[in-house]
N, C-alpha and C positions, 0 to 999 in steps of 0.2 A: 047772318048770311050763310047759303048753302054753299058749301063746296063743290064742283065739278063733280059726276062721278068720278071719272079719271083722277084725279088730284085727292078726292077720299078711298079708292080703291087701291092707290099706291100708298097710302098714310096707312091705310089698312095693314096692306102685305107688309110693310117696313116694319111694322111694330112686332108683326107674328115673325117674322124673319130673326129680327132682334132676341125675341123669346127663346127661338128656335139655339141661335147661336149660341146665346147663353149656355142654356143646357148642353151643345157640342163641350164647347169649353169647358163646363165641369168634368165632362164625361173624359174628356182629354186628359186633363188634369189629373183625375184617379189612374188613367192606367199611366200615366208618370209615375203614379204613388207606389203603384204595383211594381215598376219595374227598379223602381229605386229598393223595394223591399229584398226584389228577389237579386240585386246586387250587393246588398246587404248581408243576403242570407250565403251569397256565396255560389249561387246554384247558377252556373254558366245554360243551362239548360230550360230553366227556367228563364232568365234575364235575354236569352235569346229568341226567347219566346215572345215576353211580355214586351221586350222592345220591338218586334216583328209586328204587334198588334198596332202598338202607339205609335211606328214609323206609319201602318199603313190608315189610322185613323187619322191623321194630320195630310197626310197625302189625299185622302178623299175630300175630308173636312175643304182645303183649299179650293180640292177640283171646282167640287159643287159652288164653291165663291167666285170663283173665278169663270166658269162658266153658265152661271145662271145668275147668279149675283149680283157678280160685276157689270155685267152688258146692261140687266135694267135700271142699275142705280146710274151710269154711263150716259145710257139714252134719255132715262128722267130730269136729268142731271147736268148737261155735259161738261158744266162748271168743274166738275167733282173727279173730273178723266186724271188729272195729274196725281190728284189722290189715291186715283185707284193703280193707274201705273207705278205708284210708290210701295202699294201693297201686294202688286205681284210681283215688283221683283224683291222685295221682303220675302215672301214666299216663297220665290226660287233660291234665294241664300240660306232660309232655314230648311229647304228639303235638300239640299246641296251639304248642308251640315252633318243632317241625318244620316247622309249616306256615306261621311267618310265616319262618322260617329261609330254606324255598323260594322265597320271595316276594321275599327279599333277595340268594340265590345271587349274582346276576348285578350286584347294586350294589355290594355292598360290595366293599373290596378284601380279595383273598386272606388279608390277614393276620387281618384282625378279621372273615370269616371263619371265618377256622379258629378264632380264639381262642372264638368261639362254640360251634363247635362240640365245639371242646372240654371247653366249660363244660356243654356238654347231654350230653356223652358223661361226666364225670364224674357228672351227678345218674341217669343212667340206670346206669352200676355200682354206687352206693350203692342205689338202688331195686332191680336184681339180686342188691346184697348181702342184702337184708330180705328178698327173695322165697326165696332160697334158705336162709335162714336159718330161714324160717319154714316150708318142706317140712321142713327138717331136723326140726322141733320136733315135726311132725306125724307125722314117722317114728318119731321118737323115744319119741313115745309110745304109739304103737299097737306098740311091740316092748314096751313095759314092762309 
């Protein structure tokens, strides 16, 4: 049986969306890797740098979900609204983080730190595991 255009055209986008996100997330992931190095290294200058990039790559990374993202999985979907109201205000606790995080770069020491941010880098993989999980669901069904 054929699919709908409509219902293969949103399978379509869901999938390359998914791809797309992926590769955000890796790309996320290294400049974490980078800012944890140059917190490592010691280089305030550095680490204000590299955190400057990765606060503002997770702040678009969102926008873009949250404003083109969200509304089509929303309206394809509208099952799926509570989910996504779960991941925006995910989102506003992890950018909410970020910005006392920056506020602290420079006081705390290197180690507690990184342990922070480490703690923020895992609640934003779980919050990219839902997100992706929930394209997948969206894909999944406009192929059925």
């Amino acid at each position: 049986m054929d699919l709908p255009t409509a219902d293969r055209d949103l399978c379509f986008r869901m999938r390359r969306v998914a791809r797309i996100m992926s590769d955000e997330h890796r790309n996320i992931e290294a400049m974490r890797a980078a800012l944890c190095e140059a917190i490592r290294g010691r280089s305030i200058t550095r680490a204000r740098a590299a955190f400057s990039r990765y606060r503002a790559a997770i702040s678009v990374h969102f926008a873009v979900e949250e404003d083109v993202l969200f509304p089509e999985i929303g309206f394809a979907n509208p099952d799926e609204k509570p989910e996504i109201e779960r991941l925006v205000q995910a989102h506003d606790r992890l950018l909410e983080e970020l910005v006392e995080m920056g506020d602290q770069l420079e006081t705390l020491a290197g180690a507690d730190f990184s342990r922070r941010l480490d703690g923020h880098a895992t609640i934003f993989s779980l919050c990219e595991s839902n997100e992706e999980a929930l394209v997948s669901r969206v894909a999944a069904a406009g192929a059925s």
